[in-house]
BAKE-579093 format. One record per residue (C-alpha): residue number from 1; residue in one letter; x negated, z negated, y negated. Coordinates in steps of 0.5 Angstrom, whole numbers, m for minus. Example, Ala and Ser with C-alpha at 12.3 -4.5 7.8 and 13.67 -1.06 7.14 Angstrom:
[site 1; "A"; [m25; m16; 9]]
[site 2; "S"; [m27; m14; 2]]
***
This chain:
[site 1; "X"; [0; 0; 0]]
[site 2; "X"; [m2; 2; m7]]
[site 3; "X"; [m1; m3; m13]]
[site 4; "X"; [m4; 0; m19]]
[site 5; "X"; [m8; m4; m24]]
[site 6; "X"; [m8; m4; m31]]
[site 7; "X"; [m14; 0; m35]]
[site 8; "X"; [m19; m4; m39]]
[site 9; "X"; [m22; 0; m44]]
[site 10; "X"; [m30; 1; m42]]
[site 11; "X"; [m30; m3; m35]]
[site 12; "X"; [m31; 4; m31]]
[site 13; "X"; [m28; 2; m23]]
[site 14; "X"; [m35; 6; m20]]
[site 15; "X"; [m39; 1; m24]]
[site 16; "X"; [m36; m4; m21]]
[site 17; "X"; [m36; m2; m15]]
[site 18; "X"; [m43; 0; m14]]
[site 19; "X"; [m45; m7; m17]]
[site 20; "X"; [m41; m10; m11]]
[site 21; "X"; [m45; m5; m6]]
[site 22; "X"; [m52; m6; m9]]
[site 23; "X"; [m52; m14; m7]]
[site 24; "X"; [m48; m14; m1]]
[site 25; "X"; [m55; m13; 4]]
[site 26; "X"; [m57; m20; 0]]
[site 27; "X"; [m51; m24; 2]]
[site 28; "X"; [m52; m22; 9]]
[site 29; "X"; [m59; m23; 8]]
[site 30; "X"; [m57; m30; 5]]
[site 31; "X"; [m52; m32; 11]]
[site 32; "X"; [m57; m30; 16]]
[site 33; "X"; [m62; m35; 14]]
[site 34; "X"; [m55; m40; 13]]
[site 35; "X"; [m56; m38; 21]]
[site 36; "X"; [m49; m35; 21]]
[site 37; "X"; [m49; m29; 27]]
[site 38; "X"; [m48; m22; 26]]
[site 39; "X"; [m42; m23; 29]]
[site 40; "X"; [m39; m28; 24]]
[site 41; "X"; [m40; m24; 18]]
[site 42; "X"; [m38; m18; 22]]
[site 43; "X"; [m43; m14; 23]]
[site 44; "X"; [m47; m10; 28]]
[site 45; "X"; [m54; m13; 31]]
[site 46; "X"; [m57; m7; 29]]
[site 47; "X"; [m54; m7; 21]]
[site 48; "X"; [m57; m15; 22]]
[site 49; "X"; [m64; m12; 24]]
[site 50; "X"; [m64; m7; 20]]
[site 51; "X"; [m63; m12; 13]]
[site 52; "X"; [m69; m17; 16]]
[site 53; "X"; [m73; m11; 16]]
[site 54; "X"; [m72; m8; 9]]
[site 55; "X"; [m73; m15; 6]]
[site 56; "X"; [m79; m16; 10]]
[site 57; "X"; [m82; m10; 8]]
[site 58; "X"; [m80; m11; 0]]
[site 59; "X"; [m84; m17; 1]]
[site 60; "X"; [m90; m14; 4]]
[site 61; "X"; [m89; m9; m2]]
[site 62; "X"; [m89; m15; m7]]
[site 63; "X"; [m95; m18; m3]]
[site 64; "X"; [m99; m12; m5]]
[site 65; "X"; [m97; m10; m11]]
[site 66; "X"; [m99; m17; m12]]
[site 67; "X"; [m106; m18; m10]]
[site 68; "X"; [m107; m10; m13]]
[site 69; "X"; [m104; m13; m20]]
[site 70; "X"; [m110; m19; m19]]
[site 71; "X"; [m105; m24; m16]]
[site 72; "X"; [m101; m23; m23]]
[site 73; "X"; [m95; m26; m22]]
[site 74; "X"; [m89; m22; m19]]
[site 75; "X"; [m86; m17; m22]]
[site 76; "X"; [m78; m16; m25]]
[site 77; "X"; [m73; m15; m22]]
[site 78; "X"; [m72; m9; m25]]
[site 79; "X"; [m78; m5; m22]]
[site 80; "X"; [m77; 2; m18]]
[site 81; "X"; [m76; 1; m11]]
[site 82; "X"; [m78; 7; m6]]
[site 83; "X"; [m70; 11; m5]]
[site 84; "X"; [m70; 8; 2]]
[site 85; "X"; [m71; 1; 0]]
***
């Protein structure tokens, strides 16, 4: 069933969309270290494999960044990432 909603001038729903999107493999990151089963949050072994991977290998990426920059502290959030992070 469809309810429509009312617009809100400068609120663009794509917007909002992505933004959920964008921080949904850091609650499953976030509820795994919780020690909820992937069962529990609805989501295969594999996606749970797959979410511990890609925040080990950023981990490793900000590491080498790191010692590359000297042992300069981390860099913002905002910093380019690889597509396929």
């Amino acid at each position: 069933m469809f309810l429509p909603t009312k617009r809100t001038d400068g609120v663009s729903t794509s917007d909002l969309i992505v933004r959920v999107l964008r921080g949904y493999d850091e609650y499953i990151w976030r509820n795994l270290q919780k020690k909820y089963t992937p069962e529990e949050l609805g989501i295969s072994q594999e996606y749970a494999l797959y979410v511990k991977l890609k925040r080990s290998y950023k981990n490793l990426a900000n590491k080498r960044l790191v010692a590359a920059q000297g042992g300069k502290p981390e860099p913002p959030k905002s910093a380019k990432v690889p597509f396929w992070i």
